[in-house]
C-alpha positions as CSV (number, residue, x, y, z in Angstrom):
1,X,35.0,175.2,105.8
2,X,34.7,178.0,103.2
3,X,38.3,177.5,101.6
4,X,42.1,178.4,101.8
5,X,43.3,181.6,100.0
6,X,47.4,181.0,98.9
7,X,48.9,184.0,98.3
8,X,52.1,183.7,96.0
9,X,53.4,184.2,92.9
10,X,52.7,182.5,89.5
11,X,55.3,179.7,89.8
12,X,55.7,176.9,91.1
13,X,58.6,177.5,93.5
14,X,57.5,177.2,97.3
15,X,54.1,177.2,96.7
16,X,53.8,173.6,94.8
17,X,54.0,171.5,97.6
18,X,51.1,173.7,98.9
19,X,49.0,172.9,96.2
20,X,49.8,169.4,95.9
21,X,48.7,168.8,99.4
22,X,45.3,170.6,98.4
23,X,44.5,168.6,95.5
24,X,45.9,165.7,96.6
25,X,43.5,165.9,99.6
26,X,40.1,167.4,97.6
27,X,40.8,170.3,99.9
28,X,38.9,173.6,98.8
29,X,41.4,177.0,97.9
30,X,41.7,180.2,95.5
31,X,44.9,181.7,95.0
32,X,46.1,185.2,94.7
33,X,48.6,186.5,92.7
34,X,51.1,189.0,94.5
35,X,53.4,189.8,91.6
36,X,51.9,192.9,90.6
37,X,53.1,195.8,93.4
38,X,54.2,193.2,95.9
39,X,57.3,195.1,97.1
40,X,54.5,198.2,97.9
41,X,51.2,196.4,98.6
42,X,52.2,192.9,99.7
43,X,55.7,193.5,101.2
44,X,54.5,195.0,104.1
45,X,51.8,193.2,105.0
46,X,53.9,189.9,105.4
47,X,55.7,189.4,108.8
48,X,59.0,188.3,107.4
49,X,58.2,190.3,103.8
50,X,57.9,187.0,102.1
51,X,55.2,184.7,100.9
52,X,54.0,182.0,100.0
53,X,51.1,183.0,102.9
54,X,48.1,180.9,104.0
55,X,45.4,182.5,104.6
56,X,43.0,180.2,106.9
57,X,39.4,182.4,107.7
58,X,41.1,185.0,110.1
59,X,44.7,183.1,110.6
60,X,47.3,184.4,108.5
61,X,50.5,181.7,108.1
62,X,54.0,182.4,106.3
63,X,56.6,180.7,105.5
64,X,56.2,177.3,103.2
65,X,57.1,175.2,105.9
66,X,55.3,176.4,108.7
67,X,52.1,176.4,106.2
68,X,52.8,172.9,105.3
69,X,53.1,171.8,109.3
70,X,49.4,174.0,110.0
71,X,47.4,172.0,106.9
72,X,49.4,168.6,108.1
73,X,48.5,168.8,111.7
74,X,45.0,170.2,110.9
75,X,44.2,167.4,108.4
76,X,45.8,164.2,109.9
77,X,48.8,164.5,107.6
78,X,51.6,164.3,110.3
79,X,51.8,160.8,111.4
80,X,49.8,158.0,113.2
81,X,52.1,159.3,116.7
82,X,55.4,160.9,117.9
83,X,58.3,159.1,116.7
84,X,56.4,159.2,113.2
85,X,55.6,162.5,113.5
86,X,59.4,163.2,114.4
87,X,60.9,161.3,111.5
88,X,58.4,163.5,108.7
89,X,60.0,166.7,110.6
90,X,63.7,165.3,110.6
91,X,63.0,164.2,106.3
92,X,61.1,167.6,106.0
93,X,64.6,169.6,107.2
94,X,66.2,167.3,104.6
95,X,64.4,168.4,102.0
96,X,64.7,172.1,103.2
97,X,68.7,171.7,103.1
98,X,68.4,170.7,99.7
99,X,65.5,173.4,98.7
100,X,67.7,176.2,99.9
101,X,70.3,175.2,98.2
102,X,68.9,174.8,95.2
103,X,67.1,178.3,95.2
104,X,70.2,180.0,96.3
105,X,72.1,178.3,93.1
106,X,69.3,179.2,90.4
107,X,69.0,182.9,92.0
108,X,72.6,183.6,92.5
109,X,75.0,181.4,91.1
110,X,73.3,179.4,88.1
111,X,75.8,179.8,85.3
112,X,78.5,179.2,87.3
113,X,77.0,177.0,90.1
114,X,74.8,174.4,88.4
115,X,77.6,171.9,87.4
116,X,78.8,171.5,91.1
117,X,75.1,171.7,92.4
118,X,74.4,168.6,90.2
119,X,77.7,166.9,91.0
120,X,76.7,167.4,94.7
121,X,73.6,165.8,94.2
122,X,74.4,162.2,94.9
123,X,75.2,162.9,98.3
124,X,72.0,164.9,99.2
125,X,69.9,162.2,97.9
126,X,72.0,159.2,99.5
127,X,70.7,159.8,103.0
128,X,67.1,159.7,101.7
129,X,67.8,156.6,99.7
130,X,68.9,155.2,103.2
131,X,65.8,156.1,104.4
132,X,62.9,155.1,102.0
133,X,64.5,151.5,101.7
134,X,64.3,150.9,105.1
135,X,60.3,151.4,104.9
136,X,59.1,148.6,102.8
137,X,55.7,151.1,101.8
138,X,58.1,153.5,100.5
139,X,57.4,151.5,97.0
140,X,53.9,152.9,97.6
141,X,54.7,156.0,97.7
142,X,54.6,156.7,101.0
143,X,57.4,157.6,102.7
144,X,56.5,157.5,106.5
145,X,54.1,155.2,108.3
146,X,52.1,154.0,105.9
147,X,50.4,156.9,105.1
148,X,50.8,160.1,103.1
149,X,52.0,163.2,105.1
150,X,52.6,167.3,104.2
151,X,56.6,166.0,103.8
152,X,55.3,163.8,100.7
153,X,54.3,166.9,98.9
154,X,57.2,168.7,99.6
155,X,59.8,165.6,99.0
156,X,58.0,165.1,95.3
157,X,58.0,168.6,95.0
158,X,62.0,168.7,95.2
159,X,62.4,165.3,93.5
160,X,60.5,166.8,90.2
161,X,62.7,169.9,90.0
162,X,65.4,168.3,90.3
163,X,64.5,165.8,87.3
164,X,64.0,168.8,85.7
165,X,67.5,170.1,86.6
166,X,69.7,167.1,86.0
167,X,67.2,164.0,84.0
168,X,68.2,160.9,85.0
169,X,69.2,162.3,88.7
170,X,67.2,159.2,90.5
171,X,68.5,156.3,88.3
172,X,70.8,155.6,91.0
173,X,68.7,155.6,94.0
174,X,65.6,152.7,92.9
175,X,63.9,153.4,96.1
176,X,64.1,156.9,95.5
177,X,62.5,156.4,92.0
178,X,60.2,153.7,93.0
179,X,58.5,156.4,95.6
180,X,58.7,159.4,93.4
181,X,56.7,157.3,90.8
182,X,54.6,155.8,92.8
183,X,53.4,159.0,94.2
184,X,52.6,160.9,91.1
185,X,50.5,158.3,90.6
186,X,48.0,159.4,93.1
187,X,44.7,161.0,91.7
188,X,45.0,164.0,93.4
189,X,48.6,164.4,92.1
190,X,47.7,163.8,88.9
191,X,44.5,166.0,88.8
192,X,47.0,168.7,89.9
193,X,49.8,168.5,87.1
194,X,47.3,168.3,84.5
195,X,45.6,171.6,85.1
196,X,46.4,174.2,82.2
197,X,48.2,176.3,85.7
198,X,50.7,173.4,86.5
199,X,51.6,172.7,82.9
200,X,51.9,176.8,81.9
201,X,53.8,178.0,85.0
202,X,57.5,178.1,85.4
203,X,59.4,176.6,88.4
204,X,61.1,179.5,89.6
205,X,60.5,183.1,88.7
206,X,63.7,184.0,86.6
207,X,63.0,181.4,84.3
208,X,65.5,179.3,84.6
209,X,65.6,175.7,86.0
């Protein structure tokens, strides 16, 4: 395989959990940056006029999700069978609930709406407290099966942000907090926040976080 090509924009936002799953998985990619003359030259080539988008040899893939899904079931990071394959979809829409939420907050509503976005954070992490204590590898930082999946990169993905929003957000939920750390433990994870791009580039392209 010659590589992946990610076209985004120079943040973090939806694109992170992307590139964790590359790293994390020694998986070969170059990115390009879309910020200069996307609304005339990358707009319209984009079927929903959004990015991040995969480009896989001929196969072109929006939307974060459905990108994350392709590299998952194309690199035996969706499960060992169908009810596990299931659960990483059902945690995967959790982790979407809370996403859009959160980018609707920083790119709408963030002077007035952070306060009672980080109040209503205990009960969007309860359910996934529920659900990594009932998996005794969660402590690994795995948080299905036994194994890493494309939700892993995702789930960190939110979990750091929202550290970054409201420190101390996890204290509360220890098996929350025992995954999250156990997962940036990984090589590949690490290999990826160290780069010079992951350290330099801002979570969300207003600035604010």
């Amino acid at each position: 395989m010659s590589g992946y090509e990610l076209i985004y924009f120079p943040v973090k936002g939806r694109g992170q959990s992307i590139r964790y799953l590359f790293h994390d998985n020694d998986l070969q990619f170059t990115e390009t940056n879309c910020g200069e003359d996307f609304n005339t030259k990358w707009k319209p080539k984009m079927v929903f006029g959004q990015v991040p988008c995969l480009k896989d040899g001929t196969f072109d893939i929006v939307q974060s999700n459905a990108i994350l899904r392709h590299l998952g079931r194309k690199h035996g990071l969706y499960g060992s069978n169908e009810n596990e394959a299931t659960r990483i979809d059902v945690m995967n829409d959790g982790v979407e609930d809370i996403r859009g939420a959160y980018v609707t907050m920083i790119y709408t509503n963030y002077e007035k709406g952070k306060d009672a976005f980080v109040q209503s954070l205990p009960n969007k992490l309860g359910p996934f407290e529920k659900l990594l204590a009932a998996d005794a590898e969660s402590k690994n930082g795995f948080a299905v099966g036994g194994k890493v999946s494309f939700m892993d990169y995702n789930l960190v993905d939110l979990l750091d942000i929202l550290q970054v929003l409201s420190p101390g957000c996890l204290d509360k939920f220890p098996a929350v907090k025992a995954y999250f750390g156990a997962f940036l433990k990984r090589p590949g994870i690490q290999k990826a926040r160290n780069t010079d791009q992951f350290k330099n580039m801002p979570i969300n392209a207003n600035g604010k976080q």
